[in-house]
Each structure stands twice: as structure tokens, then as C-alpha cells.
mmCIF file as Biopython writes it, N, C-alpha, C and O atoms, coordinates in Angstrom:
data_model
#
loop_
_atom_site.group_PDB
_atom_site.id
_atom_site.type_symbol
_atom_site.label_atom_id
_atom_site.label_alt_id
_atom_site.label_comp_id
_atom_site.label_asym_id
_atom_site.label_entity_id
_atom_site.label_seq_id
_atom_site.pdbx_PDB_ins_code
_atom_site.Cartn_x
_atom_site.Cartn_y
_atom_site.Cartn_z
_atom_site.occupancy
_atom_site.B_iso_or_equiv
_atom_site.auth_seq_id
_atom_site.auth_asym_id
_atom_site.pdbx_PDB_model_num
ATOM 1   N N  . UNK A ? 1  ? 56.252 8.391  36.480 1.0 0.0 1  A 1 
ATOM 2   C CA . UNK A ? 1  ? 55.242 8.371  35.465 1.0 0.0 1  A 1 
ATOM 3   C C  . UNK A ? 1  ? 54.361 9.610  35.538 1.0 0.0 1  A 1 
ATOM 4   O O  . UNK A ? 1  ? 53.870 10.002 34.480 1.0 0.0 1  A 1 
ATOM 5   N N  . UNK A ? 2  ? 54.172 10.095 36.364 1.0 0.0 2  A 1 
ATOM 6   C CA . UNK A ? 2  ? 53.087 11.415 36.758 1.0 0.0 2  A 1 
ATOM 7   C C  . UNK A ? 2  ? 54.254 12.134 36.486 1.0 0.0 2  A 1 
ATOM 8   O O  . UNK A ? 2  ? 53.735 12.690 35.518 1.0 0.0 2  A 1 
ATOM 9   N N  . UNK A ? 3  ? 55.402 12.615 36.502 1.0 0.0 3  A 1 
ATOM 10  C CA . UNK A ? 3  ? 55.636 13.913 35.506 1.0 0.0 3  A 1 
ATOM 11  C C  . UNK A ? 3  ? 55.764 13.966 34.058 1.0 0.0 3  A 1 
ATOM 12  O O  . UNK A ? 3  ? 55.675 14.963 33.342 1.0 0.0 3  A 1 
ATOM 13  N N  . UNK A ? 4  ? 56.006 12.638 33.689 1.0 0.0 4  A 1 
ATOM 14  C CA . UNK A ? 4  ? 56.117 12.531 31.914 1.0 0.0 4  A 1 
ATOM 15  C C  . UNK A ? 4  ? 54.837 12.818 31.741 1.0 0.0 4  A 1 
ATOM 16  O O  . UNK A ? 4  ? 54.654 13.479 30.719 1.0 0.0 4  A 1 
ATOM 17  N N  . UNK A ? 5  ? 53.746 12.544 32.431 1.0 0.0 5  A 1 
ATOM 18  C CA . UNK A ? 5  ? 52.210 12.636 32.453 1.0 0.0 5  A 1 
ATOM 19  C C  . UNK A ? 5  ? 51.684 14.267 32.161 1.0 0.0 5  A 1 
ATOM 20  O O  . UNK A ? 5  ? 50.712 14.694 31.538 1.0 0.0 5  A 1 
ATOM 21  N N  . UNK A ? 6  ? 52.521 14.795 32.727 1.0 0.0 6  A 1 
ATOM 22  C CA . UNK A ? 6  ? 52.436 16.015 33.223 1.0 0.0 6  A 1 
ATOM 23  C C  . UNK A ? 6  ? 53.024 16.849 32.005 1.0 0.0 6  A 1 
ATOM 24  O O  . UNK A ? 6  ? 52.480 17.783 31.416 1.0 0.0 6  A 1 
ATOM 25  N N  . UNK A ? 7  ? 53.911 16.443 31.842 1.0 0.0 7  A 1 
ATOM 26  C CA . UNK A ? 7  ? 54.537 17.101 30.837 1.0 0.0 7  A 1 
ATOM 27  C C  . UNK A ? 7  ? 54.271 16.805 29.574 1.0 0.0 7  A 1 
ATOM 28  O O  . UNK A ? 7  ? 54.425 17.760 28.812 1.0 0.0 7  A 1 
ATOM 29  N N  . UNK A ? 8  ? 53.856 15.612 28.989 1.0 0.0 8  A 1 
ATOM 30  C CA . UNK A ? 8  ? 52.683 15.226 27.897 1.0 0.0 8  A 1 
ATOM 31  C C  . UNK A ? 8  ? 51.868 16.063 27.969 1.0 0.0 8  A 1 
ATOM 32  O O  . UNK A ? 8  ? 51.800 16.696 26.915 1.0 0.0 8  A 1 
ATOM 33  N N  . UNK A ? 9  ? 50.879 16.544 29.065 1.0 0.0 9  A 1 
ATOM 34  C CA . UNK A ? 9  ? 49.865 17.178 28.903 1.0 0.0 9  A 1 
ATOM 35  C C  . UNK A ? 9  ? 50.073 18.033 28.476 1.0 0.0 9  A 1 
ATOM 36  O O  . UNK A ? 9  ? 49.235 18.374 27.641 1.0 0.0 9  A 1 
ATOM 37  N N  . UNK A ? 10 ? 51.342 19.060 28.700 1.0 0.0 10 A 1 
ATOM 38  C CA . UNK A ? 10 ? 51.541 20.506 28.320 1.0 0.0 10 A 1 
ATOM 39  C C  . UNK A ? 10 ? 52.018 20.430 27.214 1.0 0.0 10 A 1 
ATOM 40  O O  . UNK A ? 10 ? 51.122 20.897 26.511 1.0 0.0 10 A 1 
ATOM 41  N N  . UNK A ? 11 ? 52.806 20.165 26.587 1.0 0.0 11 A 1 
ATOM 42  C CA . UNK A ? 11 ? 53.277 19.623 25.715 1.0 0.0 11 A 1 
ATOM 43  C C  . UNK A ? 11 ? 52.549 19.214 23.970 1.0 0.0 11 A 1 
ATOM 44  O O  . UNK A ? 11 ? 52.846 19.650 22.858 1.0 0.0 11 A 1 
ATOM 45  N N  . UNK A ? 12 ? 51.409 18.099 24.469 1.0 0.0 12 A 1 
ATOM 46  C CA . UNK A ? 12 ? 51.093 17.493 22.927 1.0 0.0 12 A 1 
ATOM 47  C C  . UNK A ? 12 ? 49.170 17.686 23.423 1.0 0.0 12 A 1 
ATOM 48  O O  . UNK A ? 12 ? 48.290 17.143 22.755 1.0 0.0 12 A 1 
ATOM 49  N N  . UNK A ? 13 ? 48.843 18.631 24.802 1.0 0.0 13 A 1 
ATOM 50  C CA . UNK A ? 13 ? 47.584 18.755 24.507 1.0 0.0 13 A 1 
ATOM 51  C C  . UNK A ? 13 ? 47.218 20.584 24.694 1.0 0.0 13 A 1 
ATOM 52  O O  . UNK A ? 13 ? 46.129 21.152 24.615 1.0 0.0 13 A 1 
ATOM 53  N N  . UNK A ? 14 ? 48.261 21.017 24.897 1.0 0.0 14 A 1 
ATOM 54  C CA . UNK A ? 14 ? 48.430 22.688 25.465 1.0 0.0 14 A 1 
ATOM 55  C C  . UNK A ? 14 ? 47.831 23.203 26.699 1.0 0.0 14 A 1 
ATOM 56  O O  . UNK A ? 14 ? 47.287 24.289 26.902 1.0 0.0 14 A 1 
ATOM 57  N N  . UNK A ? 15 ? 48.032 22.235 27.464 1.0 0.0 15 A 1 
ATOM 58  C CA . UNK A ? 15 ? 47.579 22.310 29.207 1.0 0.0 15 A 1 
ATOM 59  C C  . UNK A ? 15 ? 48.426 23.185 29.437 1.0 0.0 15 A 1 
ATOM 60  O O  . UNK A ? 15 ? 49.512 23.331 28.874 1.0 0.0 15 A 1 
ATOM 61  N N  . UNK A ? 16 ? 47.741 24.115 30.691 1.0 0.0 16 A 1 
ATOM 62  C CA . UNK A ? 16 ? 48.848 24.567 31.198 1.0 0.0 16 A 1 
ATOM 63  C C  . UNK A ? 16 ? 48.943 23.702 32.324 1.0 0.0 16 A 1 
ATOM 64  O O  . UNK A ? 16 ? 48.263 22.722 32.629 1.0 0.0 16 A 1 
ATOM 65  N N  . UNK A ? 17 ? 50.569 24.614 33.268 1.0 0.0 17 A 1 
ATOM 66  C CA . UNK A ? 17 ? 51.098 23.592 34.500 1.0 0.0 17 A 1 
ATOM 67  C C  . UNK A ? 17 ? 50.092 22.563 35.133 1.0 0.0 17 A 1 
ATOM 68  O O  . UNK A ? 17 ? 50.069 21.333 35.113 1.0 0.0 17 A 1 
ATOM 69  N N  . UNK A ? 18 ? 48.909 23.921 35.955 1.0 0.0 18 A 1 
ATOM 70  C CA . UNK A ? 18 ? 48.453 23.911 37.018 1.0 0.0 18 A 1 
ATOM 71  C C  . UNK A ? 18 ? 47.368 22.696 36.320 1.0 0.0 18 A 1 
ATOM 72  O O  . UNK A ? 18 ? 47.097 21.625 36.864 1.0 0.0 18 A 1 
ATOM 73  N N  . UNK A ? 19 ? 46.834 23.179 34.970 1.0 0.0 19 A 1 
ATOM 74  C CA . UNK A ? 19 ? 45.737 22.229 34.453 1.0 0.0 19 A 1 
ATOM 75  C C  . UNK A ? 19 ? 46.302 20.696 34.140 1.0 0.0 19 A 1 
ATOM 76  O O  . UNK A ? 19 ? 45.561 19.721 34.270 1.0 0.0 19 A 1 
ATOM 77  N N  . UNK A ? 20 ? 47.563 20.588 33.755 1.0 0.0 20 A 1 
ATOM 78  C CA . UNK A ? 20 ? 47.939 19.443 33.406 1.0 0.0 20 A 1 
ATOM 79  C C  . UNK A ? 20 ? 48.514 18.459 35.002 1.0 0.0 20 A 1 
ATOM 80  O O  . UNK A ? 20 ? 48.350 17.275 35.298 1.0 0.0 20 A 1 
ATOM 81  N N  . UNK A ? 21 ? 48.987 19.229 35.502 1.0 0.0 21 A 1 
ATOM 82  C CA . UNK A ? 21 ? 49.237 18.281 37.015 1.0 0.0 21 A 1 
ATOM 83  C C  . UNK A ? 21 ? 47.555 17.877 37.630 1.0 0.0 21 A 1 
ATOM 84  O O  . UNK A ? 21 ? 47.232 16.749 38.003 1.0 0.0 21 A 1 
ATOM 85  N N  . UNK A ? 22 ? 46.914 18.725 37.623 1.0 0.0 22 A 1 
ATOM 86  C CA . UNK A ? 22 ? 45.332 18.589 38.584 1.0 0.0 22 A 1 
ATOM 87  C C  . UNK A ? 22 ? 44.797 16.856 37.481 1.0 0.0 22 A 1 
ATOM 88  O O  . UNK A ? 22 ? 44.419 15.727 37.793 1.0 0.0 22 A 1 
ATOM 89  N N  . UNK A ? 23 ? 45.036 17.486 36.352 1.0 0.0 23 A 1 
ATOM 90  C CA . UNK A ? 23 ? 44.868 16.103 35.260 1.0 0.0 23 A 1 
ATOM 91  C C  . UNK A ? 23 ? 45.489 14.988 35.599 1.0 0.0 23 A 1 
ATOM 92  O O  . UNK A ? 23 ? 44.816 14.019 35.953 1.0 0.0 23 A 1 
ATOM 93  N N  . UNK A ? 24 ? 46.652 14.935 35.560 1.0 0.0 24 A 1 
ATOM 94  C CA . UNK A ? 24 ? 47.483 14.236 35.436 1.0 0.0 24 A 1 
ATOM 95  C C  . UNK A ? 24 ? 47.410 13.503 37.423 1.0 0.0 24 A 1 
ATOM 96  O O  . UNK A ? 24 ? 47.577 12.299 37.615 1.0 0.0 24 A 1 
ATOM 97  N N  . UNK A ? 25 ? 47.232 14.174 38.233 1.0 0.0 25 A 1 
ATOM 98  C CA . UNK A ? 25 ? 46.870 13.445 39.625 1.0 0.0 25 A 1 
ATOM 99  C C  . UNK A ? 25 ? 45.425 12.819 39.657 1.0 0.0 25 A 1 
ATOM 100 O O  . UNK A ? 25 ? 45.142 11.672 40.005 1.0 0.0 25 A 1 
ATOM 101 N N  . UNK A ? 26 ? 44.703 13.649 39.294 1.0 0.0 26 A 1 
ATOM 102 C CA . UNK A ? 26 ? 43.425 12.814 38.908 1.0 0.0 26 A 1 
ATOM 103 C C  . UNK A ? 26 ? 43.383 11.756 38.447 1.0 0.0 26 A 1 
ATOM 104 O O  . UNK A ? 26 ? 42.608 11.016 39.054 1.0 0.0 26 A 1 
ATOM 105 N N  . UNK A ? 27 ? 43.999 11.207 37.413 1.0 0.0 27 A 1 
ATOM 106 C CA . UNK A ? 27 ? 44.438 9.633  36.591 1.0 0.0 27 A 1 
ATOM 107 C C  . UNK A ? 27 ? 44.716 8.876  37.607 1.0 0.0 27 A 1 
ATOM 108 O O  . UNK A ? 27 ? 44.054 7.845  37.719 1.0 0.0 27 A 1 
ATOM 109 N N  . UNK A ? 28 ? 45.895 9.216  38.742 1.0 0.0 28 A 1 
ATOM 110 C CA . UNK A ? 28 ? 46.306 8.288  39.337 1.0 0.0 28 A 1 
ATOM 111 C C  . UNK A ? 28 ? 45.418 8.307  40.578 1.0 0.0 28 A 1 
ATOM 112 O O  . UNK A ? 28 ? 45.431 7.285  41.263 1.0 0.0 28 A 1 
ATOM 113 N N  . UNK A ? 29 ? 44.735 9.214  40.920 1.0 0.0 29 A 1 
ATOM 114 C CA . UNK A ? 29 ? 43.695 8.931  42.331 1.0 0.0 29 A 1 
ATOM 115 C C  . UNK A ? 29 ? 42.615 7.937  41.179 1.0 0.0 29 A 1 
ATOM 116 O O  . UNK A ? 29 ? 42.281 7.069  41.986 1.0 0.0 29 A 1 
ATOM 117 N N  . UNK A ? 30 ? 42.075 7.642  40.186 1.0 0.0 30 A 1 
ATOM 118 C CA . UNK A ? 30 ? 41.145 6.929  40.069 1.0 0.0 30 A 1 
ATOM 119 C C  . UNK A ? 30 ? 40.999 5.217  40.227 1.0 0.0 30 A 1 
ATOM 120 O O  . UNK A ? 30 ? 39.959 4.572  40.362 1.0 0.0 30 A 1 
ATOM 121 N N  . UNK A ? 31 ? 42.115 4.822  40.174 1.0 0.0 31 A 1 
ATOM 122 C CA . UNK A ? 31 ? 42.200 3.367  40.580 1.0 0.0 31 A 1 
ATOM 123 C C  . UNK A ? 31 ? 42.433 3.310  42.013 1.0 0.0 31 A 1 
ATOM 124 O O  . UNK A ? 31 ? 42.977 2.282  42.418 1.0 0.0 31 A 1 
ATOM 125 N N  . UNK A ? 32 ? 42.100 4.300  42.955 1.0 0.0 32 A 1 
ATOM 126 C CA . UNK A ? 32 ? 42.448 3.965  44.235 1.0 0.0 32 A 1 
ATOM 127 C C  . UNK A ? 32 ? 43.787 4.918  44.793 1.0 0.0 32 A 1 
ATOM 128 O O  . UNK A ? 32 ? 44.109 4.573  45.930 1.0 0.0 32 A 1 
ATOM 129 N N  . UNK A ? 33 ? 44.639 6.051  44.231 1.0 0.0 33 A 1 
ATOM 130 C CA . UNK A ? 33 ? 45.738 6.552  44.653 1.0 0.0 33 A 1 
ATOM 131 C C  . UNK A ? 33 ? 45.830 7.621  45.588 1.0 0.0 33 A 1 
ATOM 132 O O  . UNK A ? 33 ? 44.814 8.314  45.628 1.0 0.0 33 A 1 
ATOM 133 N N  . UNK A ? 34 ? 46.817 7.980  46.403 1.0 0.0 34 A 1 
ATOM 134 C CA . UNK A ? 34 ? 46.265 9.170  46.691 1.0 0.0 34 A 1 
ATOM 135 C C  . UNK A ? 34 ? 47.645 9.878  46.617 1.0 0.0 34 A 1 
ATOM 136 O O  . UNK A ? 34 ? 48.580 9.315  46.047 1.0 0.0 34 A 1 
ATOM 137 N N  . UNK A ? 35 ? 47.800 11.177 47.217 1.0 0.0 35 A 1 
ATOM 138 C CA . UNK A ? 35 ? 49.265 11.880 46.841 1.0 0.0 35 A 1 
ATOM 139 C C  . UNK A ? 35 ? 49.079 12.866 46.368 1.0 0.0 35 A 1 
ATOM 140 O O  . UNK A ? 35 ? 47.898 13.107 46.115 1.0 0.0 35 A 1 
ATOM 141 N N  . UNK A ? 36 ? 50.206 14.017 45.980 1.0 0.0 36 A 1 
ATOM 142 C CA . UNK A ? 36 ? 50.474 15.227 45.020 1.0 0.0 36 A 1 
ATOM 143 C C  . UNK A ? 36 ? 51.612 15.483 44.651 1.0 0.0 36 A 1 
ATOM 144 O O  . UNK A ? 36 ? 52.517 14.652 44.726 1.0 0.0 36 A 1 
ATOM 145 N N  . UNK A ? 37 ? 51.716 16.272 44.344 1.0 0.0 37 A 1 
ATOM 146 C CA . UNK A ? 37 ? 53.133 16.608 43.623 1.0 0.0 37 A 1 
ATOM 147 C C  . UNK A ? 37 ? 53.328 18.249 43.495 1.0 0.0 37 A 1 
ATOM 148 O O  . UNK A ? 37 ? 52.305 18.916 43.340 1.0 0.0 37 A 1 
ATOM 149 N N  . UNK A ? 38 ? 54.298 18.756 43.541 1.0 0.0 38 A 1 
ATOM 150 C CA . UNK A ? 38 ? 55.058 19.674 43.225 1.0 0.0 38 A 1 
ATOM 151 C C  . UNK A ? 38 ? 55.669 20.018 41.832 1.0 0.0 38 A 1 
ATOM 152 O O  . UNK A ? 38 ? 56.693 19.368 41.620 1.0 0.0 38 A 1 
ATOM 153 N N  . UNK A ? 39 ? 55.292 20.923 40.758 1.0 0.0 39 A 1 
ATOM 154 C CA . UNK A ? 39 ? 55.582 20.704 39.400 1.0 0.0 39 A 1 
ATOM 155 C C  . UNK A ? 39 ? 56.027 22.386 39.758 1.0 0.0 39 A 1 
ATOM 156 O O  . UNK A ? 39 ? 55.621 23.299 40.477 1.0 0.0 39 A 1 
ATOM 157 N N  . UNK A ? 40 ? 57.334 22.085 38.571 1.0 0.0 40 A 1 
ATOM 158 C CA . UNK A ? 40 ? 57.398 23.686 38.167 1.0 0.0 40 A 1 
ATOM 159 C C  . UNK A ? 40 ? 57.684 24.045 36.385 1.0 0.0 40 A 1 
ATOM 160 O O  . UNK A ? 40 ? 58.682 23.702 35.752 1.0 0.0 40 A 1 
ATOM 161 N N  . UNK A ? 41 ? 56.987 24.500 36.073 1.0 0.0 41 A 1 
ATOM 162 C CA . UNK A ? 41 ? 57.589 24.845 34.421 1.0 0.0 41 A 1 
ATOM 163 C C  . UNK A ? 41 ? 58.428 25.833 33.928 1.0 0.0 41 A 1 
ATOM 164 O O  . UNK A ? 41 ? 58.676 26.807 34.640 1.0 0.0 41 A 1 
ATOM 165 N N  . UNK A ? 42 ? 59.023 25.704 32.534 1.0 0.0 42 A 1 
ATOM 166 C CA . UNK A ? 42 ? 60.379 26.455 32.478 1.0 0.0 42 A 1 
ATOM 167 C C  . UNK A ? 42 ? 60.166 28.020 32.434 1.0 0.0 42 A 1 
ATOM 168 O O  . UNK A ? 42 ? 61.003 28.834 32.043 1.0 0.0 42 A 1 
ATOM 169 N N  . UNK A ? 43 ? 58.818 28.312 32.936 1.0 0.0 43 A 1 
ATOM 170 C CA . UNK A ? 43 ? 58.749 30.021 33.248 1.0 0.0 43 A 1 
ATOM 171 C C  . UNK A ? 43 ? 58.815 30.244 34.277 1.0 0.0 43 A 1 
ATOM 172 O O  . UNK A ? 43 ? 58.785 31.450 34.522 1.0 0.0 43 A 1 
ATOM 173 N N  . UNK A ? 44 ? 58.968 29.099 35.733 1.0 0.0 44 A 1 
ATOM 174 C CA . UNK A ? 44 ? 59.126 29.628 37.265 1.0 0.0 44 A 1 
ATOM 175 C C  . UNK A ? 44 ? 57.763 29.235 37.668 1.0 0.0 44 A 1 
ATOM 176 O O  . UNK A ? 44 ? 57.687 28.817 38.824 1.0 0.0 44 A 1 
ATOM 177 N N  . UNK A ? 45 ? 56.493 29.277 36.878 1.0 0.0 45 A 1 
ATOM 178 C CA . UNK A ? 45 ? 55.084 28.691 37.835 1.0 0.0 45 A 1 
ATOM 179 C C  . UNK A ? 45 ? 55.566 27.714 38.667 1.0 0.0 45 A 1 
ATOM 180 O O  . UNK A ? 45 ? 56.690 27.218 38.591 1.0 0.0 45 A 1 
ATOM 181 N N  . UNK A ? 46 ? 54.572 27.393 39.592 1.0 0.0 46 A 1 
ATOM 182 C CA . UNK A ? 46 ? 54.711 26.413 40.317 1.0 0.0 46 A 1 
ATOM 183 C C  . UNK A ? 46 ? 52.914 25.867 40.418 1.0 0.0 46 A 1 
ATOM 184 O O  . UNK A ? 46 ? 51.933 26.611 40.436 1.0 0.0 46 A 1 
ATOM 185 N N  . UNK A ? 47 ? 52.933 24.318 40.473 1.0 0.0 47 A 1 
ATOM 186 C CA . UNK A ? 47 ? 51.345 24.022 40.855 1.0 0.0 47 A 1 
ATOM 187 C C  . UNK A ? 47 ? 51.674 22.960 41.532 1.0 0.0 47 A 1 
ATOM 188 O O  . UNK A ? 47 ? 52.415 22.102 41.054 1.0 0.0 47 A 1 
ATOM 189 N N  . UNK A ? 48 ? 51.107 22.877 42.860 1.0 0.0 48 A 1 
ATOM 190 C CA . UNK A ? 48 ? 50.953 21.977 43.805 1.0 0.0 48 A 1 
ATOM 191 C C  . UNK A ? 48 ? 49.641 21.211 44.322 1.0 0.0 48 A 1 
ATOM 192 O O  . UNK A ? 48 ? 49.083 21.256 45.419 1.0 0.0 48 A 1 
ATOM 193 N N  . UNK A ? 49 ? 49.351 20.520 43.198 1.0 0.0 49 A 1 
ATOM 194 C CA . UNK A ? 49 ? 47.632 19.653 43.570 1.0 0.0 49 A 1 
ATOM 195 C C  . UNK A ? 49 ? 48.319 18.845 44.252 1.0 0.0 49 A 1 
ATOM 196 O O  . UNK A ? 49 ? 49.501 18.501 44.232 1.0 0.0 49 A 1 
ATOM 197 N N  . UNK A ? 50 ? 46.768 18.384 45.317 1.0 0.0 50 A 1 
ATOM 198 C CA . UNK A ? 50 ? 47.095 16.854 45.907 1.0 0.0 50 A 1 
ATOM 199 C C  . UNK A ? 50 ? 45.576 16.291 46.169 1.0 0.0 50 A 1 
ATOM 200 O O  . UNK A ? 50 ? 44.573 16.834 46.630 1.0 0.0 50 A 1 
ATOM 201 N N  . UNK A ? 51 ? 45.822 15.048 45.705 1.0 0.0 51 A 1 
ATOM 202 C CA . UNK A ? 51 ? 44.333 14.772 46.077 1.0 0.0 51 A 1 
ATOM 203 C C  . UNK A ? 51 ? 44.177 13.626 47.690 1.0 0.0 51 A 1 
ATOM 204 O O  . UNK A ? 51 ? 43.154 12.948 47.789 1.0 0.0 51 A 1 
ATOM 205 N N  . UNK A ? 52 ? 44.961 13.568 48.499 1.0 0.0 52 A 1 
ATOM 206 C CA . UNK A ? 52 ? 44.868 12.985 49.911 1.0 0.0 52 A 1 
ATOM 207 C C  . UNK A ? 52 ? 44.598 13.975 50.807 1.0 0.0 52 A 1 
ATOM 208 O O  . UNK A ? 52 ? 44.555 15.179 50.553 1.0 0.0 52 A 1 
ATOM 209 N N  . UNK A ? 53 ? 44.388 13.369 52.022 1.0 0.0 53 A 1 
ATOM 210 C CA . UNK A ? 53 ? 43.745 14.371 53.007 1.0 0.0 53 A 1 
ATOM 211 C C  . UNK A ? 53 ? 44.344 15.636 53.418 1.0 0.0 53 A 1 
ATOM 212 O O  . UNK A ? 53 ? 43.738 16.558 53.963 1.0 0.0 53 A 1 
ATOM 213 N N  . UNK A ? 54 ? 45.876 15.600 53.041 1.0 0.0 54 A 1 
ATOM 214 C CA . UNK A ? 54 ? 46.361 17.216 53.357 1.0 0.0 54 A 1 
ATOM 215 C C  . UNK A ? 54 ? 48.013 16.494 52.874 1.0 0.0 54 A 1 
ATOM 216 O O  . UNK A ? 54 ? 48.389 15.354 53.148 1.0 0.0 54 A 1 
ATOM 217 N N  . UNK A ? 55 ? 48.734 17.476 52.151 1.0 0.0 55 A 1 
ATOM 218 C CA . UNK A ? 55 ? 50.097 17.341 51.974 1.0 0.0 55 A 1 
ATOM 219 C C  . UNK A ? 55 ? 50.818 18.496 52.613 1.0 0.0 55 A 1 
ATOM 220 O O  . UNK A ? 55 ? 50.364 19.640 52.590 1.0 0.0 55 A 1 
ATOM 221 N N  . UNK A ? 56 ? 51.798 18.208 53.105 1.0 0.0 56 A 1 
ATOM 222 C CA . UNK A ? 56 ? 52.682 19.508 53.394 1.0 0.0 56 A 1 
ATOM 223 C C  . UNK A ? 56 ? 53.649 19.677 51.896 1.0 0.0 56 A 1 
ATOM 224 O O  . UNK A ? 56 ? 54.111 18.747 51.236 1.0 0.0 56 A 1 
ATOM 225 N N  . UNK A ? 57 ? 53.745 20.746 51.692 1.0 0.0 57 A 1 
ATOM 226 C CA . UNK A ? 57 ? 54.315 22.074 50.671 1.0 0.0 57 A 1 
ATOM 227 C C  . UNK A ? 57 ? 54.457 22.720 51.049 1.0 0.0 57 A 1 
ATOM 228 O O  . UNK A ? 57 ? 53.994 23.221 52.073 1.0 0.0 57 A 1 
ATOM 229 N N  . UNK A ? 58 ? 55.655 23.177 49.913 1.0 0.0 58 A 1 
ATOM 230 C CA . UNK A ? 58 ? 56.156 24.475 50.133 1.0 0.0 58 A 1 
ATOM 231 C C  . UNK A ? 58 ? 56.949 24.915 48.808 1.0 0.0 58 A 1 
ATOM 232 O O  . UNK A ? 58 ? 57.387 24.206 47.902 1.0 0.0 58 A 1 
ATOM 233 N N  . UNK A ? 59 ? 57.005 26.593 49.013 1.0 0.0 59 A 1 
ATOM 234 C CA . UNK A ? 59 ? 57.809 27.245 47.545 1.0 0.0 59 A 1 
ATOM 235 C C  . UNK A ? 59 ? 58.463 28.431 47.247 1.0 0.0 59 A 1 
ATOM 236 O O  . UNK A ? 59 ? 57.860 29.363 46.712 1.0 0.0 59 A 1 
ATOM 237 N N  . UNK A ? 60 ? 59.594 28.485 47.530 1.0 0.0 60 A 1 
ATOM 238 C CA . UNK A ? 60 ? 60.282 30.088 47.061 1.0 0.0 60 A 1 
ATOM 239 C C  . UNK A ? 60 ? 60.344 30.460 45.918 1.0 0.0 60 A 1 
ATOM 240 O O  . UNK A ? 60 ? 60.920 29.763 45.084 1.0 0.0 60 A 1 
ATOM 241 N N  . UNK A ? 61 ? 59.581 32.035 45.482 1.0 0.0 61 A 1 
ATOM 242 C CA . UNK A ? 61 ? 60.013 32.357 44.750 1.0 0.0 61 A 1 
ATOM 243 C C  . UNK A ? 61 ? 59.946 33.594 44.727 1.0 0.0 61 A 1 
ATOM 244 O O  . UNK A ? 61 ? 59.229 33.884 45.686 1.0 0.0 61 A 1 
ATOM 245 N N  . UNK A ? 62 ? 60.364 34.834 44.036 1.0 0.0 62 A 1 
ATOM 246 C CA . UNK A ? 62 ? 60.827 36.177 44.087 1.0 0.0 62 A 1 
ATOM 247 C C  . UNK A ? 62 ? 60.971 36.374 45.575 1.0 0.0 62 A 1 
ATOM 248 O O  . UNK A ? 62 ? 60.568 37.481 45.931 1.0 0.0 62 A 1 
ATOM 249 N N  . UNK A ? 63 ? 61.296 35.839 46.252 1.0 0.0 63 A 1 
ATOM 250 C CA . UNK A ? 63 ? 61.658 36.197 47.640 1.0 0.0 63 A 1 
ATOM 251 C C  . UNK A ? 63 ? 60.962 36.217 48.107 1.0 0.0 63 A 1 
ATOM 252 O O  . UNK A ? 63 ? 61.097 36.848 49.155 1.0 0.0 63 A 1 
ATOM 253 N N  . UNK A ? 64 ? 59.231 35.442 47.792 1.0 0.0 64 A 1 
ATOM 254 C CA . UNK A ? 64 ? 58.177 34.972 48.571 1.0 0.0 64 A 1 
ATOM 255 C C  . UNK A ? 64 ? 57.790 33.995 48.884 1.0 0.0 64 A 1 
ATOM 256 O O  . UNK A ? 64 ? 57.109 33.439 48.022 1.0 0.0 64 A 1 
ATOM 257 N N  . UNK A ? 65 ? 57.975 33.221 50.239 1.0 0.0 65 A 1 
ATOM 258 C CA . UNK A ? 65 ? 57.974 32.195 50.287 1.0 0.0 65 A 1 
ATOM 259 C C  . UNK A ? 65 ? 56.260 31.574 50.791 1.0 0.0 65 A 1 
ATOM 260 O O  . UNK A ? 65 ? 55.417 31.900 51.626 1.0 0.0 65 A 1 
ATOM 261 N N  . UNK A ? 66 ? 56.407 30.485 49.686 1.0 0.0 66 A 1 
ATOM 262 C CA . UNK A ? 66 ? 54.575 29.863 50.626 1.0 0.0 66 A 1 
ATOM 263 C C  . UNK A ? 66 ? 54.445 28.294 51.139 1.0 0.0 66 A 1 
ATOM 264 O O  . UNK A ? 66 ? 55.002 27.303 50.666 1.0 0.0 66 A 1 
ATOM 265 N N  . UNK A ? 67 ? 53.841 28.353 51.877 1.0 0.0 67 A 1 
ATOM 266 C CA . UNK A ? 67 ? 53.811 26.787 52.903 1.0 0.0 67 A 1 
ATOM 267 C C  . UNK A ? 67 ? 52.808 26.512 53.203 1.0 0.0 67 A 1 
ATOM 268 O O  . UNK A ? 67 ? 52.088 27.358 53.733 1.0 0.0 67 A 1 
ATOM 269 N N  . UNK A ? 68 ? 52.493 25.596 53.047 1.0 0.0 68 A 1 
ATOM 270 C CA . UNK A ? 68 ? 50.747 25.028 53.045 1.0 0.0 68 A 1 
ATOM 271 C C  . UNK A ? 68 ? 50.525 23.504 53.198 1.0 0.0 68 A 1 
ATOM 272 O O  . UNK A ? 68 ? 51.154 22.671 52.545 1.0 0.0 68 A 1 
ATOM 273 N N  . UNK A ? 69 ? 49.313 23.130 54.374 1.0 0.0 69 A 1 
ATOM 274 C CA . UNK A ? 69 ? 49.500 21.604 54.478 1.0 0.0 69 A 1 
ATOM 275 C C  . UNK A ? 69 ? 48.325 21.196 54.259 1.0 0.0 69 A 1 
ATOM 276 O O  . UNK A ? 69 ? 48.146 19.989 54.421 1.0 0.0 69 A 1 
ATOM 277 N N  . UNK A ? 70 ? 47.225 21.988 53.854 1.0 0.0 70 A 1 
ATOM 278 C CA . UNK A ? 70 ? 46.048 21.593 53.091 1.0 0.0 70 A 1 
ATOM 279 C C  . UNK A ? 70 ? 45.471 22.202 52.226 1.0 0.0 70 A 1 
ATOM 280 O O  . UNK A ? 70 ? 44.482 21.713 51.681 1.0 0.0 70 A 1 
#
């Protein structure tokens, strides 16, 4: 449900990635959730919100790789 979420946003409100995932995790932390996600759109961005105490991530791209656990 959080990527159709996600992709609604960009889609039918003109979010971009990063704005529509931070949105779209926000919804689900408000009844109590916690978590993130990893989104990428069909130009190669990547946005990795999370709203719990630290997620591990990670992401290749042009041959730069990034890793991050908070």
C-alpha cells in the first residue's frame, strides 16, 4: 500500500520521489507505524525516508555506492 501511495502522490498530485515517499511514510507513522522504504523513480532518483529509530540502507548508482543506518 505505501508504494501505490507513493506513486499516487507523484502521479495525480506532482510530488516529487523524495516529497511523495516522506508523505506517503508519514500517513503510515500516524496511527502508530514505524519503518521506511526505499523508492526509486523511472529517472534513477532514489529516496530513502524512515521514520523509526534508524534503518539500514543502501544504493548503487553511477558507480557510487551509499550506506546509511540513520
Amino acid at each position: 500500500m505505501l508504494a501505490y501511495d507513493v506513486a499516487a502522490r507523484m502521479r495525480y498530485l506532482g510530488e516529487t520521489l523524495a516529497q511523495a515517499s516522506r508523505r506517503a511514510l508519514a500517513r503510515a507513522e500516524a496511527p502508530g507505524g514505524d519503518g521506511g522504504l526505499i523508492a526509486v523513480d523511472c529517472a534513477g532518483k532514489v529516496a530513502m525516508p524512515f521514520v523509526s529509530e534508524g534503518m539500514y540502507r543502501g544504493c548503487a548508482r553511477r558507480g557510487r555506492c551509499t550506506v546509511a543506518i540513520y
